[in-house]
N, C-alpha and C positions, 0 to 999 in steps of 0.2 A: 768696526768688527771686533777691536781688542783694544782695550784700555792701551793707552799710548804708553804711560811709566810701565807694562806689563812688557818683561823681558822674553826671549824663546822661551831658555830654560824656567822661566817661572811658569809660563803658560803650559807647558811640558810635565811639569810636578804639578800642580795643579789638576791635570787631567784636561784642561782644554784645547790642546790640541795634543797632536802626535810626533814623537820626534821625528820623523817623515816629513815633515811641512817644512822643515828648516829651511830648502828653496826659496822657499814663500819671502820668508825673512830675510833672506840674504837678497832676494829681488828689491823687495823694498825697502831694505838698508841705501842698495842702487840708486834707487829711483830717487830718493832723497837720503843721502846718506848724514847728514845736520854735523854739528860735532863730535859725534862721537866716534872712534872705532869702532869700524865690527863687534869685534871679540865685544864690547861694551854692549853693544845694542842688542844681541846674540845673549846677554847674559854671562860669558862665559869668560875665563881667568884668560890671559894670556897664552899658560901651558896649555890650557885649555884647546884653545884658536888654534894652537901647533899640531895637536894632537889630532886634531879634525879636520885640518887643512892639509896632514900627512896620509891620514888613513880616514878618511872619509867614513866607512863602515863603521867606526866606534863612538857612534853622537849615543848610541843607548848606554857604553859603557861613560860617558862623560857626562849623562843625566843621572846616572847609577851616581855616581861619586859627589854627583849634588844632593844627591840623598845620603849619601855618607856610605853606600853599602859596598862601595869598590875605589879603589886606588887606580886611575886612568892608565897611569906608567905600568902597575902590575899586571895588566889584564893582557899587556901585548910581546911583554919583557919575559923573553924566555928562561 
């Protein structure tokens, strides 16, 4: 279905899928999780992983900042 080195968020910037699928990935991180971390195989920084395992709702603002046009921490930091 997707090139296996192709991460979420690459597939995500890319436009082939949607950051809604992330389930998907996180399923079959599961299913065969190899050696990587999540947050690895997800694409995503560490803070990253925190940030999305805290508040679930901000995977658009954590794709945002892979595109460089937002600051993850700034978007929820009152």
């Amino acid at each position: 279905m997707f090139k296996e080195e192709s991460s979420f968020i690459d597939l995500v910037l890319t436009g082939t899928v949607d950051a809604s699928a992330i389930d998907y990935f996180v399923n079959r991180w599961h299913a065969e999780p190899g050696r990587q971390p999540l947050h690895t195989f997800l694409g995503m920084t560490p803070a990253d992983y925190a940030l999305w395992a805290a508040h679930p709702d901000q995977i658009d603002t954590i794709v945002e900042s892979h595109r460089g046009r937002v600051t993850p921490l700034a978007a929820i930091t009152p």
